[in-house]
C-alpha positions in Angstrom: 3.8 -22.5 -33.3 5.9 -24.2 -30.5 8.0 -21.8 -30.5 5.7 -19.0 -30.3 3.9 -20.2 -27.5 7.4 -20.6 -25.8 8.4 -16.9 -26.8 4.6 -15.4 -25.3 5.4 -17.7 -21.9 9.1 -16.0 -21.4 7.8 -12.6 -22.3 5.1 -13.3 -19.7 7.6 -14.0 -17.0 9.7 -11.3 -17.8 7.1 -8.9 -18.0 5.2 -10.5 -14.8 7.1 -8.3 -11.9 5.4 -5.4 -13.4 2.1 -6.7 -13.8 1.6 -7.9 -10.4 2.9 -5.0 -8.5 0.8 -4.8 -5.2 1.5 -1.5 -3.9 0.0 1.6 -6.6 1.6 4.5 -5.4 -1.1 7.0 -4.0 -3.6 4.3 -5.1 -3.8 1.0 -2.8 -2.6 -2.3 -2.2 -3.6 -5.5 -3.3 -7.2 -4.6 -4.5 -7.8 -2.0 -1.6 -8.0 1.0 -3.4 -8.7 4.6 -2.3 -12.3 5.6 -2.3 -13.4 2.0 -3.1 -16.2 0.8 -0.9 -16.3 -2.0 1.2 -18.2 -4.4 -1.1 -15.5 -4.0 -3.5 -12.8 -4.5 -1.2 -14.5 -7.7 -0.5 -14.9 -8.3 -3.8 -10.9 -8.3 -4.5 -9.7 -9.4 -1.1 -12.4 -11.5 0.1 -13.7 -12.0 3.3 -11.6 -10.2 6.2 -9.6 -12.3 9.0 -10.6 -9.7 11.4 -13.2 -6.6 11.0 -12.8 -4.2 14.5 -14.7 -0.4 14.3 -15.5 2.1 16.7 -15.1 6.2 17.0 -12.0 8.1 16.9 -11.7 12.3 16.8 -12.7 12.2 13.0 -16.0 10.1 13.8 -16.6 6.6 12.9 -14.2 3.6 11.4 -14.4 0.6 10.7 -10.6 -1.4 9.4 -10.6 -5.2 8.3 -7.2 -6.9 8.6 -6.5 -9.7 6.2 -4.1 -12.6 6.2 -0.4 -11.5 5.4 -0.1 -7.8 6.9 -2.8 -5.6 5.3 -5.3 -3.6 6.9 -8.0 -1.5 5.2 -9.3 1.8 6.9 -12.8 3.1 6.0 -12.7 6.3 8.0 -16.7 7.2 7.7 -17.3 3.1 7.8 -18.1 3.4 4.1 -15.1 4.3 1.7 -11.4 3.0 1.7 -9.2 6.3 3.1 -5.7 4.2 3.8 -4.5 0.4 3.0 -1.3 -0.8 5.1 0.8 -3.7 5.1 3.3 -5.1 7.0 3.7 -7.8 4.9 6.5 -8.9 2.7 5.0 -9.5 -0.5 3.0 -6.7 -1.4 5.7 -4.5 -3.5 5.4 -1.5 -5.8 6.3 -1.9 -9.9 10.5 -1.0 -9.2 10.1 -3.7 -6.1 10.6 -1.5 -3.0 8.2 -3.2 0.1 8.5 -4.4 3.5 12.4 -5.0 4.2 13.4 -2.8 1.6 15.8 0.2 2.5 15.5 3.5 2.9 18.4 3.9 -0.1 16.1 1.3 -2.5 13.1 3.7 -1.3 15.0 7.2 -2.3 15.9 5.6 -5.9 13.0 3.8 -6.6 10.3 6.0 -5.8 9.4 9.3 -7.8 9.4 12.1 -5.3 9.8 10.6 -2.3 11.1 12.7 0.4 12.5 11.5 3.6 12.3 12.8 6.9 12.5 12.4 11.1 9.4 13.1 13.0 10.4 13.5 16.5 11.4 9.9 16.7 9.9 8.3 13.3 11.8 8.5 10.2 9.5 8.4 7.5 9.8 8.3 3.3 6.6 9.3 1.9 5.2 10.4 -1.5 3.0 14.4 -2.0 2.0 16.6 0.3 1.1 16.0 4.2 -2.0 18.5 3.3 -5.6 17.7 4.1 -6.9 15.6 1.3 -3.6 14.8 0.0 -3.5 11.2 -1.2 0.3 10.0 -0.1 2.5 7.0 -0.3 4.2 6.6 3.4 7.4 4.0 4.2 8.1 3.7 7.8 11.7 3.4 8.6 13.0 1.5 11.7 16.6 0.6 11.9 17.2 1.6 8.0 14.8 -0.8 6.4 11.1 -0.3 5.4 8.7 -1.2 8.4 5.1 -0.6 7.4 3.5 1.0 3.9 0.9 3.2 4.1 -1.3 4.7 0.9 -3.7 6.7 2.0 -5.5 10.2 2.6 -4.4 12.3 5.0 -7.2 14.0 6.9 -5.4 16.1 9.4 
């Protein structure tokens, strides 16, 4: 029986990476998923360190910024439309995050596509459409700055 419960512990470990991955491509980070409201969000991540709103072109917002780099944006105030994180432990499944490079980015991601935006180099999951739910790595200096997942509205 010893044994087994030794066996069931290392296949936990091993398996653990997986399990915990933060960062669900075209999905959210860390609890903060797309289209959740902000009573669940509160409900995974608890109460916010900061919560700032006002208007923008699209109408009104409202983002909550946690402890660690993330930052939740309810475009409308009521419904999650991107998650970001600057922080260094959210990573996806294959371990790409904050610090990683662009190279672990373009092998460990499924149809990422990189590109330069005037000045930004950017790795990002889908279609820039309207609507689109994408996965976006900011690249400064080679390395993963900032992951977005969210919904791009224009």
């Amino acid at each position: 029986m010893r044994r087994l419960s030794l066996f069931a512990l290392v296949v936990f470990l091993v398996a653990a990476p997986d399990a915990v991955a933060m960062i669900q491509l075209d999905r959210g980070i860390a609890g903060a998923r797309l289209g959740a409201s902000r009573a669940d969000v509160r409900a995974a991540l608890g109460k916010p360190a900061k919560v700032a709103g006002g208007r923008n072109e699209f109408g009104p917002w409202v983002r909550y910024t946690y402890d660690g780099g993330l930052r939740v944006f309810f475009q409308g105030r009521s419904n999650v439309t991107s998650v970001q994180t600057t922080g260094l432990g959210d990573r996806t499944a294959k371990g790409v995050g904050v610090g990683s490079t662009e190279a672990d980015v373009t092998a460990n991601v499924p149809g990422v596509e990189c590109e330069t935006f005037e000045t930004i180099r950017s790795c990002h999951t889908g279609d820039l459409a309207p609507g689109k739910r994408v996965t976006d790595f900011l690249i400064t200096d080679g390395k993963v700055a900032r992951i977005t997942v969210g919904i791009v509205i224009d």
